[in-house]
N, C-alpha and C positions, 0 to 999 in steps of 0.2 A: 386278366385271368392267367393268362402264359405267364407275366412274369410272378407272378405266385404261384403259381408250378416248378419255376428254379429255382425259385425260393427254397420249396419245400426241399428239392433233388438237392441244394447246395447245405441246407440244413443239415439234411441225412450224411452227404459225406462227410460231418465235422462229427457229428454223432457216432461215426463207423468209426473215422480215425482217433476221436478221442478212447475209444474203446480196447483198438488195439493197442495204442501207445503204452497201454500197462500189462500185454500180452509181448510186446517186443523183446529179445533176447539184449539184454547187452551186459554179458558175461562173458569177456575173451575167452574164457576156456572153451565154450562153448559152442565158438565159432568152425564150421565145418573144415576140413582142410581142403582149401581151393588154388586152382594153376589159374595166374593172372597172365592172357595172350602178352606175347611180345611186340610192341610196336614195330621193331626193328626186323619181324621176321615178315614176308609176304604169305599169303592168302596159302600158294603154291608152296611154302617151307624154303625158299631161299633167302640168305640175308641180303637187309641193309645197306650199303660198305660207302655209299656215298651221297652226297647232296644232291645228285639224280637222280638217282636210286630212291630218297625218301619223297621226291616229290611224285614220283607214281605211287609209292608207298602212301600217301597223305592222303590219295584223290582215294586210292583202294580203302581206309580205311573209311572216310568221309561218307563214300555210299554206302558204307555198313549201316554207321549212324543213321544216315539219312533211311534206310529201307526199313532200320530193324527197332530204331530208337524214336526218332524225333518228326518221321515224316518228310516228306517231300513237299518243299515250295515250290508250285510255281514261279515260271520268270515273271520278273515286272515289265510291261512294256507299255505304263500306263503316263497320266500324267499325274503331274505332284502344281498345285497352283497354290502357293503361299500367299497370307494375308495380313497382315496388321493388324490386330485388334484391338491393345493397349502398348503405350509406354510410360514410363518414367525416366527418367534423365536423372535422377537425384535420389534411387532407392536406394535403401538399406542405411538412412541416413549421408545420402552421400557419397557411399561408398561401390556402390553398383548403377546399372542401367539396366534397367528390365524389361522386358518385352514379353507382349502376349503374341505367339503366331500362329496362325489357323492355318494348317496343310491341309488342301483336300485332295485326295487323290481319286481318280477320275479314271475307271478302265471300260472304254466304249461307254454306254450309258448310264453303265453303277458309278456309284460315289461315295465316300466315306471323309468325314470332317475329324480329325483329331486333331488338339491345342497343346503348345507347347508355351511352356514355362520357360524364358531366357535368363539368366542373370548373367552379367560378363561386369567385371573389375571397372570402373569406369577411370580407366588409362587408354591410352593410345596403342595401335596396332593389334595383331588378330592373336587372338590365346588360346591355350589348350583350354578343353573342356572336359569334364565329365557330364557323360549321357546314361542316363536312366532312367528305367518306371517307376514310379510312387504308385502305391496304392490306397493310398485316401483321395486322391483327386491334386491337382496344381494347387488348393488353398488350402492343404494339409502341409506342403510343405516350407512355409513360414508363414506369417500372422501377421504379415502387411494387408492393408486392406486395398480391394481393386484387382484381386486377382481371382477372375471366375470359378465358378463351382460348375463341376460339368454337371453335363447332362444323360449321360449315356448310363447304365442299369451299374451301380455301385454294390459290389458282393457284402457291405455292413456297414451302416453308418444309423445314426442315430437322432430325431428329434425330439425333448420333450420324452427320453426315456425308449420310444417306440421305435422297432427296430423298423429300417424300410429298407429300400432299394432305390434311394436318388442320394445327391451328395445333399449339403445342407451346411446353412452357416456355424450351424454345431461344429464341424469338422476344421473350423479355421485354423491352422498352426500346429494341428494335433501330435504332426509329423515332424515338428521342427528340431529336436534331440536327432532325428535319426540322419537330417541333410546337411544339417551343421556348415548354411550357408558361409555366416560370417567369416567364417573360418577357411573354407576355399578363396572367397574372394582375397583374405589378408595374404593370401600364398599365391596369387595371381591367376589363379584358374575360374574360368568359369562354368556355370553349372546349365544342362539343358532337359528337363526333365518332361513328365507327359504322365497320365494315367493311363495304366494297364488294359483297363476295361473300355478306354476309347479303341485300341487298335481289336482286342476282341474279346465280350465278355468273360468272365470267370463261370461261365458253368456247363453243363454237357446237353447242348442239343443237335448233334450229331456234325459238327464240323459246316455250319452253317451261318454262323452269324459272325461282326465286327469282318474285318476283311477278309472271311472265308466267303462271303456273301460278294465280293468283287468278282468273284468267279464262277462263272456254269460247269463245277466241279461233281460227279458222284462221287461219294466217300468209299474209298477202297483201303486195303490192308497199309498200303504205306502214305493215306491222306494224312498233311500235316494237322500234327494236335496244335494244343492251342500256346505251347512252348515255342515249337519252331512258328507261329504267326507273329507272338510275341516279338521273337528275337529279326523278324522279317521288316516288323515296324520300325525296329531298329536301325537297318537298312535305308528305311525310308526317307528318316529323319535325318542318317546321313547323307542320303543324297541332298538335300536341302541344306545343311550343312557345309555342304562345296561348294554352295553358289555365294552362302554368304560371308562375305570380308572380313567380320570382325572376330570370326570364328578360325582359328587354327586348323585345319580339317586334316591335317597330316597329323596330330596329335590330338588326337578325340578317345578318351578313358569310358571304354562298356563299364558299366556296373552295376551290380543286381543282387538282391540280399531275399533269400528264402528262392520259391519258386522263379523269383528273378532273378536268382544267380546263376540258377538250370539256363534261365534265359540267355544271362550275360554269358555266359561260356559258350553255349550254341552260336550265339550271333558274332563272338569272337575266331572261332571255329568257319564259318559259313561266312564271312567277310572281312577280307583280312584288309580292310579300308582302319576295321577298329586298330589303332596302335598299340594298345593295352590293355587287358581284359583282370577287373576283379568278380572274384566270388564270395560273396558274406554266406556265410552258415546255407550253405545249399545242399548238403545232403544227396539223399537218394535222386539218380537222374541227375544231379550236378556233377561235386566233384567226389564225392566219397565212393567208393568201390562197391560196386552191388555183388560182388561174389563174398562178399564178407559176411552178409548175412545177420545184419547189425543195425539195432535203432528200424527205422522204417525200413521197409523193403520192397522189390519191384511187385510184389503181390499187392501191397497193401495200399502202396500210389496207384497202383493201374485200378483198383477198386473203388478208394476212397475218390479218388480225379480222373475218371476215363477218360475225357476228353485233353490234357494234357501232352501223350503219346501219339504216337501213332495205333494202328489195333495189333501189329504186326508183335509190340512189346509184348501183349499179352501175352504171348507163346510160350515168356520166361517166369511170368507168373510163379513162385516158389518151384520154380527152374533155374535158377540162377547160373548153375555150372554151365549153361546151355548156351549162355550168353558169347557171341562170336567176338564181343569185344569189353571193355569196361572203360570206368571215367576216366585213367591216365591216360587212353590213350585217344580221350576227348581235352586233353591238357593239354598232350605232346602235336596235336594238328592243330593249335594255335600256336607253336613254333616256329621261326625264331622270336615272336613277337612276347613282351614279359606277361608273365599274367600271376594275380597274387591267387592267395586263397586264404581265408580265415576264416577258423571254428569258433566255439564257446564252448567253454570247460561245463557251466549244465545242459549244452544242448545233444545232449548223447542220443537224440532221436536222428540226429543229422551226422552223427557216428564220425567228429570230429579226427578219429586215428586216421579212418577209411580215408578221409579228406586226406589228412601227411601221406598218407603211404601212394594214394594218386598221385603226387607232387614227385615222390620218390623215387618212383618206377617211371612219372614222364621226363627223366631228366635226362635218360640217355641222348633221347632225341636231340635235347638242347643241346648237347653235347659234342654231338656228331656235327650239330650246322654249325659249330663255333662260340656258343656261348659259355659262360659258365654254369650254368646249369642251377642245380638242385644240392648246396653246400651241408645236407646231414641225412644221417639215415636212420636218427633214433629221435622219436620225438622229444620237443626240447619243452621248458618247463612255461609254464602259464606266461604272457606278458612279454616272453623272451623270441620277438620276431627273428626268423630264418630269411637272408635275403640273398637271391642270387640271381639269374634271371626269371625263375620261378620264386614267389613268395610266398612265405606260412608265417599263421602265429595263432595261437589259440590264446583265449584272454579270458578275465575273470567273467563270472555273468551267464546270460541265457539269450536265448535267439533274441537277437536285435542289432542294432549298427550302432557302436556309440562312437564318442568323441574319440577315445583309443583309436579303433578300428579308423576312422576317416583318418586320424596324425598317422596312422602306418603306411597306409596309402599316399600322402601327399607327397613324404620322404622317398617311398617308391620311384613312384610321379617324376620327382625332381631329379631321381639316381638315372633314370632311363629316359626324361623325353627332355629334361631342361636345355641340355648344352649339344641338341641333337638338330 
């Protein structure tokens, strides 16, 4: 009976936001005229002027986020106990070694089980990875067989037509366009992936379930939503990460496409363990500008997905000028470390410009600690990726991760972590 009650709650918010999304403005002219904070100024109105200077600056901006945006985590000071569940020696025809591993993490007498998805090049010595969440489940994301279908409450999946809430062999492979294993593996990387809704369901019951539930927490104005839990699981999986060998853990790529790209940049942001951080088509709460007032907006996430946020967001609710901070300068405190960002030319709900012009405005910062920064200030044309230490590119299509998007990333990949 509960979970046909999120059902219904998670129903209704797709119901809401499919309603606005033809209520949403996105006519530049339109757009209100707004002052984007300077990263480079302090809280108190003094500048920037050094690499000491911005790292008090980083910490000051970071609790902004954390208070006003994304929530406060808790410290971990739990345990992480890793398990073996499956392998292969010989997947992907050959071409990979696959592992299934079951982390449970353990704080005092709670517990929580989430399974990770391994593939690693089957070559000698430890490699970079990319780390991410799928949201079909581990056997969404290739159509080998033997790799579990969770079990934890799935926000849509389908048997036999009927929609439910468990994953299901229907879902095998569904996802494999958007992970485009083969193709990491031929570039030497390996992939660590996990379902979303093991570290904490997708739906709003007041900041209590998936690893909110490790904690004897009341939910207060700045309790972390289910973004910052998201991007905390991240964390986790890194720590596990450094214990094992064959994994690179000094080159470990966040990456997260829609509400997991919110993720991927927060958890880039919030631990700088991650060496590189991408964002696929993230939008509002990601990396697009919320003072822009464009495609979705902070009214319309904080309604459509309360639990998301923290409640402190609410405040900005079609407040937006109100905002003490915006997404570049959730860009520029993943600094010096590279982080990409890509749109899609029909996904204007996730306000693609908003995205560039984050990239644009965080470039000072890269700039200051030594890098190259942020190499243009007009957005450039479909196809035609911008690479500096910040990266763009907006591509043909609509919200999704295609084979483009993964080849733009890999080249990244290879420009910043290969010869590092």
């Amino acid at each position: 009976m509960k979970k046909f009650f999120f059902t219904i709650l998670f129903l209704q918010s797709f119901v809401f936001l499919y309603s606005q999304q033809n209520k949403a403005n996105y006519d530049e002219s339109k757009i209100p005229a707004y002052n984007l904070p300077d990263p480079l100024i302090f809280n108190n109105g003094s500048r920037v002027t050094s690499k000491e200077d911005w790292i008090k600056r980083r910490n000051e901006l970071y609790k902004t986020f954390e208070n006003e945006v994304y929530g406060i985590a808790p410290q971990w000071k739990g345990k992480i106990i890793p398990t073996e569940i499956s392998s292969d020696l010989q997947a992907m025809n050959g071409k990979a070694i696959r592992k299934e591993i079951n982390l449970k993490l353990k704080n005092g007498n709670k517990e929580l089980n989430v399974t990770l998805l391994v593939y690693l090049p089957n070559s000698a010595g430890p490699v970079p990875v990319f780390l991410g969440y799928n949201f079909g489940g581990n056997h969404s994301v290739t159509d080998e067989p033997g790799i579990s279908i969770p079990t934890s409450w799935m926000r849509n999946d389908e048997e036999d037509g009927v929609s439910q809430n468990k994953g299901s062999e229907k879902g095998r492979g569904k996802s494999v366009s958007q992970w485009q294993v083969s193709e990491l593996l031929s570039r030497g990387y390996g992939l660590v992936t996990l379902y979303y809704g093991d570290i904490d369901p997708d739906f709003d019951d007041g900041f209590t379930n998936g690893v909110h539930g490790l904690y004897d927490q009341k939910p207060d104005q700045t309790s972390w939503g289910s973004v910052a839990a998201w991007a905390w699981g991240l964390s986790r999986v890194m720590d596990w990460m450094e214990t094992y060998p064959s994994i690179d853990s000094k080159k470990v790529i966040v990456i997260g496409h829609s509400r997991l790209g919110k993720t991927a940049l927060w958890a880039g942001a919030s631990d700088t363990r991650f060496a590189m951080v991408i964002s696929n088509n993230s939008g509002c709460g990601g990396a697009a500008l919320s003072k822009r007032i464009y495609g979705e907006t902070v009214g319309i996430i904080n309604t459509a997905f309360p639990h998301w946020f923290c409640n402190n967001f609410n405040k900005y609710n079609e407040k937006e000028a109100a905002l003490p901070v915006d997404q570049h300068e959730l860009l520029a405190i993943i600094a010096p470390r590279p982080v990409y960002v890509a749109s899609a030319e029909d996904d204007q709900w996730a306000d693609p410009k908003g995205e560039f012009l984050a990239c644009v405005n965080a470039s000072p910062v890269y700039v200051l600690l030594g890098c190259k920064g942020f190499p243009a200030d007009k957005m450039p044309p479909v196809n035609s990726p911008v690479i500096g230490a910040i990266g763009y590119h907006i591509r043909t299509g609509g919200h999704d991760v295609k084979l483009y998007d993964w080849q733009q990333y890999l080249e990244f990949a290879d420009s910043h972590l290969k010869n590092r």
